[in-house]
N, C-alpha and C positions, 0 to 999 in steps of 0.2 A: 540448439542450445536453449532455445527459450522454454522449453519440454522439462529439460533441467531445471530452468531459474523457477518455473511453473511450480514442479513439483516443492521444489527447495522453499516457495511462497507457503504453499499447502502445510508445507511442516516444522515454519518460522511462524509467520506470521497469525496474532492472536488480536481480534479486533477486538478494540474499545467495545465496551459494557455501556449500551446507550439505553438504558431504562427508561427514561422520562420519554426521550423520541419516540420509541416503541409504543409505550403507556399513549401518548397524542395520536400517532400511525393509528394505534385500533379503538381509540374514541372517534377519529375521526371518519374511519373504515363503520362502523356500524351506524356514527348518523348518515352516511352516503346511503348504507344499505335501508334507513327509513326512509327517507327522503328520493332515490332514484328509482326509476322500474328496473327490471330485469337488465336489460339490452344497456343502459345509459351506465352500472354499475361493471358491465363489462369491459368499458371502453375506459373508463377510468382504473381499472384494472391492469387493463394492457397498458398503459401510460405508466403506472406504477411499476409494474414488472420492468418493463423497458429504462424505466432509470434506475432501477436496481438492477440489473445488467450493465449500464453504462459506470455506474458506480464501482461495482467488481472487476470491472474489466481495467478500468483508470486504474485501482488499487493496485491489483496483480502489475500495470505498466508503469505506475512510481517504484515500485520495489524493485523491478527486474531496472529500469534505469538508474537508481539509486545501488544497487548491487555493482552494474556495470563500470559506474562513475567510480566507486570505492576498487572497484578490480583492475581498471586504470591507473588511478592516483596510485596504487600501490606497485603498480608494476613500472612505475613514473622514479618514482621513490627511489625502488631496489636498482635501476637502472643509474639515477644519479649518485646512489652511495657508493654504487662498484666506479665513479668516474669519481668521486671525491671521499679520500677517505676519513675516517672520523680521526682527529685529531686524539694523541695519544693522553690529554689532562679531561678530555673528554668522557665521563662514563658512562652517555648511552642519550637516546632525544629523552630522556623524562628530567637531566641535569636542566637547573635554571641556571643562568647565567646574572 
């Protein structure tokens, strides 16, 4: 199932437009590359990469538990209205009382 929620992430979900973060990342990204040799800008590299993995991966696993919780509550829901029926002055959950 998580194959499904995966996919279903892929073709919901639209990240936030971070301009400014980005505009810092590659200011910051080309003083490293004056400032470090070769070898030192790699490893800070791989550090980067690696939380930007950690990042995507956390993403993709709020949505899929955030989907699951909502898949619940509602199967919670349907469950309790077939054991309580809505009351006949009642026109639907959007009436206030």
């Amino acid at each position: 199932m998580s194959g499904t929620l995966k996919w279903l992430y892929d073709r919901v979900y639209t990240p936030l437009p971070m301009t400014e973060d980005k505009q810092e990342v590659e200011e910051c990204h080309r003083q490293l590359i004056e400032r470090l040799d070769k070898q030192e800008r790699r490893l800070v590299l791989r550090i980067i990469d690696a939380k930007d993995h950690i990042a995507a991966e956390r993403s993709v696993d709020s949505f899929i538990c955030g989907f699951r919780l909502a898949w619940g509550m509602a199967n919670e829901l349907n469950h309790y209205m077939k054991e309580r029926p809505v009351p006949e002055n009642d026109s639907g959950p959007d009436t206030l009382a």
